[in-house]
C-alpha positions as CSV (number, residue, x, y, z in Angstrom):
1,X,0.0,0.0,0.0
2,X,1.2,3.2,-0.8
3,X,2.2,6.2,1.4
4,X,-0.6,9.3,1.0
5,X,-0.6,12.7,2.9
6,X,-2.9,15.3,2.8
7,X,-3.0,19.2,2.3
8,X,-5.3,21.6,3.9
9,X,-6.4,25.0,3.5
10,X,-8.7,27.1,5.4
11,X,-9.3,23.9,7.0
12,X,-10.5,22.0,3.8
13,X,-8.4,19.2,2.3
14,X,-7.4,20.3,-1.1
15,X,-5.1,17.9,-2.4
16,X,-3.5,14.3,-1.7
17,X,0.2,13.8,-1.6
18,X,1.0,10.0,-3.2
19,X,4.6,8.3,-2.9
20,X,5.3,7.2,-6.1
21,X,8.2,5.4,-7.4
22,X,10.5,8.4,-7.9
23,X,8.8,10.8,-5.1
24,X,6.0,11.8,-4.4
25,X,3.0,12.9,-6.5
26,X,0.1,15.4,-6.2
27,X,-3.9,14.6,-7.0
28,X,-5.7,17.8,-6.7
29,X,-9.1,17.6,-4.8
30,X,-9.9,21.5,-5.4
31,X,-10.1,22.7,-9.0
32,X,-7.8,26.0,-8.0
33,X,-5.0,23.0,-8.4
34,X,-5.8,21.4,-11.2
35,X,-2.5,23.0,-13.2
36,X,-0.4,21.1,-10.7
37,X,-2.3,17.9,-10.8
38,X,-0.2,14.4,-11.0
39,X,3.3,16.5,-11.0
40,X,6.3,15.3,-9.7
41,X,7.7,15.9,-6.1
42,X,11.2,15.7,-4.3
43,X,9.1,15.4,-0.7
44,X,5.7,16.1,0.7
45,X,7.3,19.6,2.3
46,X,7.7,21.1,-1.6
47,X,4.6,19.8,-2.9
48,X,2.9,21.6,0.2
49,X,5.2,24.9,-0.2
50,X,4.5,24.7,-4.0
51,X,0.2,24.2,-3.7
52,X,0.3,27.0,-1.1
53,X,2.3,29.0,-3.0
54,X,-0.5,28.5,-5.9
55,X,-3.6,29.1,-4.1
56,X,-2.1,32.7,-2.4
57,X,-0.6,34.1,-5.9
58,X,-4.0,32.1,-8.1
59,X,-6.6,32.6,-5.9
60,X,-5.9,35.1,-3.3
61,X,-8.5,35.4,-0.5
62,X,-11.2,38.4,-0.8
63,X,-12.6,39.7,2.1
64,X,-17.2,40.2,1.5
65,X,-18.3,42.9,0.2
66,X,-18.5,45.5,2.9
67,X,-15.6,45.0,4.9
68,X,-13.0,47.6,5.1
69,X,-9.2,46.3,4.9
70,X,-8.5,48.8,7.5
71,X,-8.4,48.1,11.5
């Protein structure tokens, strides 16, 4: 049986981690990573860096309408 890890964000699970024969794989669960579906890994720590990297340059979090950016 192969070794799987998952990654969260904002307290979702967005993508599965897969050891694979030369490292370690990603399967995207959430559409915002479907570019960095099944690529290649050295370890789980890159693949996390890289897929969190992604979603905060991609698909930056907006506040509702409404609320002011200002404290």
């Amino acid at each position: 049986m192969r070794t799987s890890l998952p990654i969260s964000a904002a307290g979702s699970v967005v993508a599965l981690l897969q050891r694979g024969d030369q490292g370690w794989f990603l399967i995207a669960l959430d559409g915002r990573l479907s570019d960095l579906d099944r690529q290649d890994f050295a370890t789980p720590e890159a693949a996390e860096r890289i897929a969190r990297l992604h979603l905060a340059v991609n698909h930056p979090t907006v506040p509702p309408l409404g609320t002011s950016l200002r404290h």
